[in-house]
Structures are given as structure tokens and as C-alpha cells.
C-alpha positions in Angstrom: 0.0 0.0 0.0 1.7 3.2 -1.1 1.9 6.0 1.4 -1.3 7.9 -0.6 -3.5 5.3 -0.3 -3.0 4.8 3.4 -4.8 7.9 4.5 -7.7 6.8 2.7 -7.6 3.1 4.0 -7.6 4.3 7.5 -10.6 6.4 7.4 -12.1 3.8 5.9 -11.5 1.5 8.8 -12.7 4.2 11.1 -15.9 4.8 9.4 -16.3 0.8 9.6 -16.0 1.0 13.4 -18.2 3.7 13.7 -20.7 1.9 11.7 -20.7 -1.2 14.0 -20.2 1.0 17.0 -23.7 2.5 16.1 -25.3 -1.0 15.7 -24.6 -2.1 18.4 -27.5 -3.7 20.1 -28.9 -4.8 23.4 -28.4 -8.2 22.9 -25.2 -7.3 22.0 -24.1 -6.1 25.6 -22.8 -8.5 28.1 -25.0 -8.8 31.2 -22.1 -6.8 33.3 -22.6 -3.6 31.0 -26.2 -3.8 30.7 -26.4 -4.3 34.7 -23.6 -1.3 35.3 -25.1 1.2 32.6 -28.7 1.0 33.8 -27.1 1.4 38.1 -25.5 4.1 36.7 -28.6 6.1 34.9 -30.8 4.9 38.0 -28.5 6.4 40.2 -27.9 9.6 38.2 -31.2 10.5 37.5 -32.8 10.0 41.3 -29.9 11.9 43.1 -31.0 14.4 40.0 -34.4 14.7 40.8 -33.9 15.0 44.8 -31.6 17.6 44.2 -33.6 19.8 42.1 -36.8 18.7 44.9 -34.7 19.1 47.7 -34.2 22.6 48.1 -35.9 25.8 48.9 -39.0 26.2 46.7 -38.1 22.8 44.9 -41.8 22.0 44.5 -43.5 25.6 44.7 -41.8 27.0 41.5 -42.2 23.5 39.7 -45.4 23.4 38.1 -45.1 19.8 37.1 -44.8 18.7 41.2 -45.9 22.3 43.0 -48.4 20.4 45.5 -52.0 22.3 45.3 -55.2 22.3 47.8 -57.5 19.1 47.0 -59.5 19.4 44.2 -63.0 19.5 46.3 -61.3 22.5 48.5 -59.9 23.8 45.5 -63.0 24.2 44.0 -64.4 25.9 46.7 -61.5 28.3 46.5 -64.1 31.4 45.0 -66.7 31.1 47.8 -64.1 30.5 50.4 -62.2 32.9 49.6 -65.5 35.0 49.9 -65.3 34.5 53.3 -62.1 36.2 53.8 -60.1 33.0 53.8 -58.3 33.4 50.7 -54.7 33.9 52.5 -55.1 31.0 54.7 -55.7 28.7 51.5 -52.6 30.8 49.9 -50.2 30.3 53.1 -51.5 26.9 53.0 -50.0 25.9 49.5 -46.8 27.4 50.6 -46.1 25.4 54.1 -47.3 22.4 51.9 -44.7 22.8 49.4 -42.2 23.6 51.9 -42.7 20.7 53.8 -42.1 18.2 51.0 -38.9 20.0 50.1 -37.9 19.3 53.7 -38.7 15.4 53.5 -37.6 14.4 49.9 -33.5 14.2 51.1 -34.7 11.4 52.7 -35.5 9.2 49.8 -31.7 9.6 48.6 -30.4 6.3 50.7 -33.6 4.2 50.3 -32.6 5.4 45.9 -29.5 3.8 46.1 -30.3 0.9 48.0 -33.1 -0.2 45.3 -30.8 0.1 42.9 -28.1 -2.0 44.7 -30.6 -5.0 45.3 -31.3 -4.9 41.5 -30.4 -8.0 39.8 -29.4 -8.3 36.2 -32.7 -9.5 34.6 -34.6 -6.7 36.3 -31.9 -4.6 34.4 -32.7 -6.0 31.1 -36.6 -5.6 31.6 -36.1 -2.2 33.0 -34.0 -1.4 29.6 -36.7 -3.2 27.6 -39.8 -1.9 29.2 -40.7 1.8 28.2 -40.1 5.2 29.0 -41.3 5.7 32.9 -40.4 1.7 33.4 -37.6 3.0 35.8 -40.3 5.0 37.4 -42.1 2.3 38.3 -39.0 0.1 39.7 -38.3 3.0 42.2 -42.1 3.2 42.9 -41.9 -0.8 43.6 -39.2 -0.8 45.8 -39.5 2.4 47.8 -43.0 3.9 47.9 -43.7 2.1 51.1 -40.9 2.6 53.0 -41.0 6.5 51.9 -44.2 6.9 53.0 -43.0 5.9 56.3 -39.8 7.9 56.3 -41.6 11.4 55.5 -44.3 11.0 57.9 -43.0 12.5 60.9 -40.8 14.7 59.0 -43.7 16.2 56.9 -46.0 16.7 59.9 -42.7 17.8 62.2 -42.5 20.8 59.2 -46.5 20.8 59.2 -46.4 20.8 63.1 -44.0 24.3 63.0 -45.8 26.3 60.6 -49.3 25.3 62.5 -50.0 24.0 58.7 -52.0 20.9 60.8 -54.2 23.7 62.6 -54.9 25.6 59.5 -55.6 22.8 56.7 -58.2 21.0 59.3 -59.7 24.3 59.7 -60.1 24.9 56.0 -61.3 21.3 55.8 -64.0 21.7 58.7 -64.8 24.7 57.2 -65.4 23.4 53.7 -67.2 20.9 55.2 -70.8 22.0 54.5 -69.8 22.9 51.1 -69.5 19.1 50.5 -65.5 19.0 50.3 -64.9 17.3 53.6 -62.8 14.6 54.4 -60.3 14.2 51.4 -57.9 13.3 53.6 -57.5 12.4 57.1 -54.5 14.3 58.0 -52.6 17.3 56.1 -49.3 14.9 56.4 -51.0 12.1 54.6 -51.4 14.2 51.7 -48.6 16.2 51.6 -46.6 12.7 51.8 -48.5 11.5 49.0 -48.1 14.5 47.1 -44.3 14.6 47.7 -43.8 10.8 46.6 -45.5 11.4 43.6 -43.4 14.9 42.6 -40.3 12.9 43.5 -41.8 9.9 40.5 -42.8 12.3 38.4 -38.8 14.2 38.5 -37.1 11.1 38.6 -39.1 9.9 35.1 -38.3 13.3 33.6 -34.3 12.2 34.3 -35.2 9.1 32.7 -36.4 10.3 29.3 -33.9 12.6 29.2 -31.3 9.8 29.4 -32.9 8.0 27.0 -33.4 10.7 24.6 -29.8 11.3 24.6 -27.4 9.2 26.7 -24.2 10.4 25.8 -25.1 13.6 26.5 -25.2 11.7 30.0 -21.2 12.3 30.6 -21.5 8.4 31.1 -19.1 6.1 29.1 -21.3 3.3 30.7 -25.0 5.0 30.1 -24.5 6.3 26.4 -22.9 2.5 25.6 -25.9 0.6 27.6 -28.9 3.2 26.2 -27.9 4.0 22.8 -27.6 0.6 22.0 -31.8 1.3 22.6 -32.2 3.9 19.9 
């Protein structure tokens, strides 16, 4: 091969490894790389979503989780707020919010150990099963166990900010409007509400990992999810 030609011949070989680098597929990947790349996006994308939840007005400003009145007492919002009670319903969105941003750094550990005790097929189902399938691993494995954990820490935030006082009053008060007894206590559903912003954030990390792993920074994620695409 003259010295002209070899210029041309490696390009050649480059483009060739490109091409089978972009075909590769899941079957393709060994049970190690599908098992490490899908940890690694699991573990990326919760600690993601607990960060942005985490933190002063993490829920209030997110219009996707911000945590509202129930829909009965929200409804009732124009008459009640008739009755000169349109600040307490406003200050009570606000301690509601605040309080789930308080509990949601709690989930981090219970995250990560779900995605410890994950075993290789659950990997290669959770690759194989849809957009929001990691969404529903975490929901599995957690949602009990954080319901639990932010209990006393909701209603310790709920407790502070009189938030208990004020949401039973709204509710005893919307009571003969036929909005009564949503919920039984304002830390059940601000619990419920903060589990389900946390889902919701954590499958918004998920489909933008799959919509474009190697923007990721992960060697490991854009090998294990582009081989998806």
C-alpha cells in the first residue's frame, strides 16, 4: 500500500468501526454492561431529581410537582375565599410545598439501595420496558418505605408552621360545602403529594437519558442506552 493510499484506507476502517459501533445492540451487551449502565442512569437521574426537589421552593416553583389544595377545597376556593379565607388557603399551599422539600433528602439512601438490590434480569426488563419503566422500579421498591420515612418529617415541618391547625380548619370549614374529608391528616397528603413529585422528577431524568445518553457524561449510560435507539 503506497503512502497515498493509506490515508484513505484508514478512514475507511474508522468509518467501519463507527458503523458497527452504532449498531450495536442490546443483545449485543454483556449482562455486566447492561447491569452497570442501567445502576448508573438509576443512580444519576434520582440523586437528579432529589436535588432539584430538595431545596428551597423545589416543589413551589415546579409546576409539574408544585403540590395544590385538593381538588373539592380547590373548588371551593371562590366562595371561600368570599369568606375572607383566601390567605389562609394561599399560606396553606406554601407550608405544603415547603414541607415536602424538607422530607424528599430522605428518599436519597432508600434510591440507592433499590438500585443496589437490583439484579441483572430486572436490568434487562427495566431497559426493555418503556419510558417511565424506571419510574415504576423506584415506585416498587420504595413507595412504602417512603411513605413511612416522611411522615414525621412532613408533619414535624406541618407541626412548626401550624400547617396541621390551619388545613383541618379549611377542611371543617369546607365541610358544609361538601369538600370534607379528602384526607384524614394534612401529612398524609402532603406525603402522597411529595412521593409522587419525586416519581414524576425522577421519570423526567429518565427520558432525558434516553433521549440522549451520551449527553449523560457516562461512558457506561451512552454504551448501555444507545444501544436502545
Amino acid at each position: 500500500m503506497s503512502m497515498r493510499q493509506f490515508p484513505r484506507a484508514w478512514m475507511m476502517s474508522l468509518c467501519l468501526v463507527a458503523t458497527a459501533a452504532s449498531a450495536l445492540s442490546l443483545a449485543d451487551l454483556s449482562n455486566q454492561d447492561a447491569s452497570n449502565g442501567l445502576k448508573a442512569a438509576l443512580e444519576k437521574g434520582s440523586l437528579a431529581a432529589v436535588a432539584k426537589l430538595g431545596v428551597e421552593n423545589g416543589f413551589l416553583n415546579n409546576d409539574k410537582v408544585k403540590i395544590g389544595l385538593p381538588g373539592p377545597l380547590e373548588k371551593a376556593r371562590p366562595l371561600l375565599k368570599m369568606t375572607g379565607r383566601g390567605q389562609q388557603l394561599d399560606d396553606l399551599v406554601v407550608a405544603m410545598n415547603h414541607a415536602a422539600e424538607a422530607a424528599v433528602p430522605l428518599a436519597k439512601p432508600m434510591l440507592l439501595d433499590a438500585v443496589r438490590s437490583m439484579s441483572v434480569t430486572d436490568a434487562k426488563n427495566i431497559l426493555t420496558g418503556g419510558d417511565t419503566s424506571v419510574t415504576d422500579f423506584f415506585r416498587a421498591k420504595t413507595a412504602p418505605q417512603l411513605t413511612v420515612k416522611f411522615l414525621p418529617v412532613v408533619k414535624k415541618v406541618t407541626d412548626r408552621s401550624d400547617l396541621s391547625a390551619k388545613y383541618n380548619g379549611v377542611m371543617r370549614q369546607a365541610g358544609p360545602l361538601g369538600v370534607g374529608g379528602q384526607q384524614a391528616t394534612v401529612e398524609d397528603y402532603v406525603t402522597q403529594r411529595a412521593l409522587d413529585g419525586l416519581f414524576t422528577m425522577i421519570g423526567e431524568e429518565e427520558k432525558a437519558i434516553r433521549r440522549d445518553p451520551i449527553g449523560s457524561g457516562s461512558k457506561i449510560i451512552g454504551k448501555v442506552f444507545g444501544a436502545l435507539r
